[in-house]
C-alpha positions in Angstrom: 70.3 -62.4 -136.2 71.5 -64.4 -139.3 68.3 -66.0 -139.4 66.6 -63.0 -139.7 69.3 -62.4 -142.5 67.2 -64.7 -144.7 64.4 -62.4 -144.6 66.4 -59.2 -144.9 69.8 -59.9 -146.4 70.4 -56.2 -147.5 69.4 -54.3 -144.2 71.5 -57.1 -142.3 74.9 -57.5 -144.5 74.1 -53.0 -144.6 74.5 -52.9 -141.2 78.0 -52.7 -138.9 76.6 -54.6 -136.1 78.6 -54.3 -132.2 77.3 -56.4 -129.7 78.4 -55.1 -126.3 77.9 -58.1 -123.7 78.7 -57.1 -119.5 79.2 -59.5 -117.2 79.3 -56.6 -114.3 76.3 -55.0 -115.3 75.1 -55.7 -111.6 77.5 -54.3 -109.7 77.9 -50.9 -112.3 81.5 -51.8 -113.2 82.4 -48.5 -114.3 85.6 -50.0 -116.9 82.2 -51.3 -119.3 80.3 -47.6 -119.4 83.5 -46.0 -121.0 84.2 -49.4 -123.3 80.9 -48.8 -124.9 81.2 -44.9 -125.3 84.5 -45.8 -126.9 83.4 -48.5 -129.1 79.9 -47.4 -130.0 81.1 -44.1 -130.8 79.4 -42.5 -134.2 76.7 -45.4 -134.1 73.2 -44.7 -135.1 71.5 -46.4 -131.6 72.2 -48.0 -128.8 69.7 -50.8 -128.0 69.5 -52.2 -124.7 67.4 -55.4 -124.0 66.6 -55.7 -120.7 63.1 -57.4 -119.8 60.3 -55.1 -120.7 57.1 -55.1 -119.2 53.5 -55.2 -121.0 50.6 -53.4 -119.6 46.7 -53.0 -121.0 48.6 -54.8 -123.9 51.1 -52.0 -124.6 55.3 -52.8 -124.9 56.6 -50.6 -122.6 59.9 -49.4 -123.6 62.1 -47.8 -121.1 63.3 -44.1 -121.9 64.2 -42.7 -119.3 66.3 -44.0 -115.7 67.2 -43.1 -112.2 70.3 -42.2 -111.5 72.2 -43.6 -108.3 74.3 -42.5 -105.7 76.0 -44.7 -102.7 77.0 -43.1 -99.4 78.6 -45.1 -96.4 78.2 -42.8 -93.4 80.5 -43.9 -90.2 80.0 -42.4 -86.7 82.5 -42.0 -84.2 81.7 -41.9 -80.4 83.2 -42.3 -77.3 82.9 -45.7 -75.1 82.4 -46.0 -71.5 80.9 -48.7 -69.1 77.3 -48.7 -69.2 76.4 -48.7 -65.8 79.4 -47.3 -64.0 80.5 -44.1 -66.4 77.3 -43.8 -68.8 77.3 -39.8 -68.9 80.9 -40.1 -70.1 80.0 -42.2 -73.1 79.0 -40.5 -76.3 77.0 -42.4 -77.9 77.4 -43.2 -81.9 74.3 -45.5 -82.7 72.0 -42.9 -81.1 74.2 -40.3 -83.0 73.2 -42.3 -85.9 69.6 -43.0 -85.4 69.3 -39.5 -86.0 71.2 -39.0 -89.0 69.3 -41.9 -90.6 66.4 -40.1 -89.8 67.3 -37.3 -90.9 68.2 -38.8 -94.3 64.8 -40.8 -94.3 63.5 -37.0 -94.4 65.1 -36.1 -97.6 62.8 -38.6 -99.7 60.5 -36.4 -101.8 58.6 -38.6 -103.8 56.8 -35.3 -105.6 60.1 -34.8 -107.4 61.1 -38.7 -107.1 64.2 -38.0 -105.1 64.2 -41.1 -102.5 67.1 -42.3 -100.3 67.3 -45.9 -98.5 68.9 -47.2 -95.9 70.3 -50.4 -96.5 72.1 -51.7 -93.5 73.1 -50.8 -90.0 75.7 -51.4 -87.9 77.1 -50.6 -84.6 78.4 -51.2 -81.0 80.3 -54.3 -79.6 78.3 -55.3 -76.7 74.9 -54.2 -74.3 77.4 -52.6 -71.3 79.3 -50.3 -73.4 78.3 -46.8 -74.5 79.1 -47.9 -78.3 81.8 -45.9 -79.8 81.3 -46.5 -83.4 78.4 -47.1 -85.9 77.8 -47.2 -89.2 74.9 -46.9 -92.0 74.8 -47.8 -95.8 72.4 -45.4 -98.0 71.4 -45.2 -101.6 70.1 -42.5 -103.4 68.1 -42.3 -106.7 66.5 -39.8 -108.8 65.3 -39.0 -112.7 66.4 -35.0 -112.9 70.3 -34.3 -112.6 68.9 -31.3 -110.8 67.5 -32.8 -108.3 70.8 -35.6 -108.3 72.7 -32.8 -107.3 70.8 -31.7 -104.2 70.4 -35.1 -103.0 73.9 -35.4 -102.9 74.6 -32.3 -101.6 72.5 -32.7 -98.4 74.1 -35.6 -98.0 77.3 -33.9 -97.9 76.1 -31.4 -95.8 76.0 -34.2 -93.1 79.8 -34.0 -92.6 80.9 -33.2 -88.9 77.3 -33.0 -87.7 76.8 -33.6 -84.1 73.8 -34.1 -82.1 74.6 -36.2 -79.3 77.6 -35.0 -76.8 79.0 -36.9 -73.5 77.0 -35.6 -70.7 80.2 -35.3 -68.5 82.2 -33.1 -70.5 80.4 -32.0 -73.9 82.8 -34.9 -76.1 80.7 -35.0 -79.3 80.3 -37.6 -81.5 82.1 -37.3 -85.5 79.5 -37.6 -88.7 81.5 -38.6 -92.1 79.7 -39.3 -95.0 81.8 -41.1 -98.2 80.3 -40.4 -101.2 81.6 -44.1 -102.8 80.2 -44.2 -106.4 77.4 -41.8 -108.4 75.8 -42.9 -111.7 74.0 -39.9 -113.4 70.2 -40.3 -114.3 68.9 -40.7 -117.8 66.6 -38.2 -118.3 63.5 -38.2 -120.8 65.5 -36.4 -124.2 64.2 -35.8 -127.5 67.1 -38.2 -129.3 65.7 -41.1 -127.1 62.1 -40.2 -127.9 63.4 -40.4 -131.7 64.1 -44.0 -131.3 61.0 -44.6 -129.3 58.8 -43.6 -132.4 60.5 -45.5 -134.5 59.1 -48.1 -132.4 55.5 -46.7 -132.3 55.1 -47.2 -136.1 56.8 -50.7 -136.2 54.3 -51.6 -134.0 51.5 -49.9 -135.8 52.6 -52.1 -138.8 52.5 -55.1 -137.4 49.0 -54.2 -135.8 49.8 -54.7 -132.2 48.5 -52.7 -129.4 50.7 -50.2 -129.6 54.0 -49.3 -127.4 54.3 -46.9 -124.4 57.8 -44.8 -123.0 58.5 -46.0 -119.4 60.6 -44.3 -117.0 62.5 -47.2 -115.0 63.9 -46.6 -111.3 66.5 -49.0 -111.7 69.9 -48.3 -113.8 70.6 -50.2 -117.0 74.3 -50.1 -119.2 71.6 -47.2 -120.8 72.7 -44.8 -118.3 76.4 -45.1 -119.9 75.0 -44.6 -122.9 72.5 -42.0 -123.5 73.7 -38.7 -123.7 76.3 -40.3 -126.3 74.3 -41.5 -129.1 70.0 -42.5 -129.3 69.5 -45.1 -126.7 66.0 -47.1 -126.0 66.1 -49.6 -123.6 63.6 -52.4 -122.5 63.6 -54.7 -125.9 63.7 -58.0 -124.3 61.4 -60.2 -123.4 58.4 -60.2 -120.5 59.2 -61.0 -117.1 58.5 -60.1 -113.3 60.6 -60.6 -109.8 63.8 -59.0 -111.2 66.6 -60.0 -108.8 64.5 -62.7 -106.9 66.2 -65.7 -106.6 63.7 -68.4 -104.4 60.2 -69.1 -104.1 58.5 -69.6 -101.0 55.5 -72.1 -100.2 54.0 -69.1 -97.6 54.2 -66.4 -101.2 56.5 -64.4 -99.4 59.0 -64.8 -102.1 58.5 -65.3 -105.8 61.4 -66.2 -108.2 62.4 -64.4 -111.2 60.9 -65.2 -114.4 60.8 -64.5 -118.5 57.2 -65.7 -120.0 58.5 -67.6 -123.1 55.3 -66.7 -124.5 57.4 -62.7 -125.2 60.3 -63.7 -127.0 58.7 -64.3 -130.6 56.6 -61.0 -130.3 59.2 -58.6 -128.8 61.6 -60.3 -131.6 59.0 -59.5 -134.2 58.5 -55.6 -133.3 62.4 -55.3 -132.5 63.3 -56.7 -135.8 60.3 -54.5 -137.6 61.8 -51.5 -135.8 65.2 -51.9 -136.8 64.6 -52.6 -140.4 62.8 -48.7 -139.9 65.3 -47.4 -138.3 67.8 -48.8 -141.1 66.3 -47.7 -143.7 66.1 -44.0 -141.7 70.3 -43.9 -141.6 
């Protein structure tokens, strides 16, 4: 950034800069999300570099994100020997076969509402009715709408029972534990301020143009958004986010940045932000 002082000295000394580093961005440390709300608070943008992708030639900026939700759902059965007392057992891994499939029916992808799940666990060994199992799910959508009903069917799963002891009607427990949410950033006109700023920088410079991407994965963005303008995507080109071998068969493929995308994506970033300077 002082380097680019040189070229620029008045925008740059002009400027209050705050550089907002997270260490936790991976695992959504919620103490970071109200840090920068505090800290950025009044500030003209928040710009987030994260890798951004290039397609036909075009930066694609993100401007919108999913939001997240995590649920850990635990079953409780009832154990009995296999072979000897069977109908007595109530069963929790069936019990939750069918509540995972149940939550594999509430992806709709024509309103990008999808739910995952993650792992499975369950029983102690093959001649025991298993008494407990358990299921880890994650939920992710764009409209805070349609966040809302995700998490409410969800919800709705509490104390359902399918599967009962055959001997005496014992039923198996459902709980669901909503453990974290992280609202969606949703396409809004202060984000799509920012992202023209970006369209003419890059119409300056004579590039092929820029393009808004909406992004299913979260960012320190979705912290941000709904506080002050926030575009997200400025750093450089890359592919195989969170991939961390390579495989001889191409099974696996390890992350990457192309260093080819640094100077460019510095060159429009730093064209933008003399714009959007000059705007304040």
């Amino acid at each position: 950034m002082s380097h680019r002082g040189r070229f620029y000295p008045d925008v740059f000394e002009g400027v209050t800069w705050r550089i907002l580093l997270n260490a936790a961005e991976e695992v959504l440390a919620p103490d970071f999300g109200a840090l920068a709300r505090q800290r950025l608070a009044g500030a003209r943008a928040a710009l987030v570099f994260e890798g951004g992708d290039v397609e036909d030639g075009r930066y694609q900026l993100v401007t919108a994100r999913k939001g997240m939700a995590r649920y850990h759902i635990k079953v409780e059965g009832r154990g009995a020997h296999a072979g000897a007392y069977h109908k007595k057992g109530a069963n929790a891994i069936v019990q939750l076969a069918d509540v995972i499939r149940r939550v594999a029916d509430f992806t709709d992808h024509d309103r990008d509402l999808t739910f995952n799940v993650g792992t499975v666990m369950g029983g102690t060994v093959m001649n025991r009715v298993a008494h407990q199992a358990a299921a880890s799910v994650e939920m992710r959508a764009y409209d805070q709408g349609v966040f809302e009903e995700g998490v409410a069917e969800m919800l709705a799963l509490n104390d359902f029972c399918s599967v009962r002891s055959l001997d005496d009607g014992y039923p198996c427990r459902v709980e669901v534990d909503l453990e974290g949410r992280w609202a969606p950033w949703p396409p809004n006109p202060a984000t799509m301020s920012l992202f023209d700023v970006w369209v003419a920088a890059a119409d300056e410079l004579g590039l092929s143009g820029v393009a808004p991407q909406q992004r299913g994965g979260l960012s320190d963005g979705n912290w941000l958004w709904d506080t002050l303008p926030t575009i997200d995507g400025l750093g450089p080109e890359g592919k195989n986010a969170h991939s961390s071998e390579r495989s001889a068969d191409g099974s696996k493929d390890q992350e990457y940045a192309l260093a080819s995308s640094f100077v460019p994506k510095a060159v429009l970033n730093i064209a933008a932000i003399v714009r959007l300077a000059g705007e304040a």
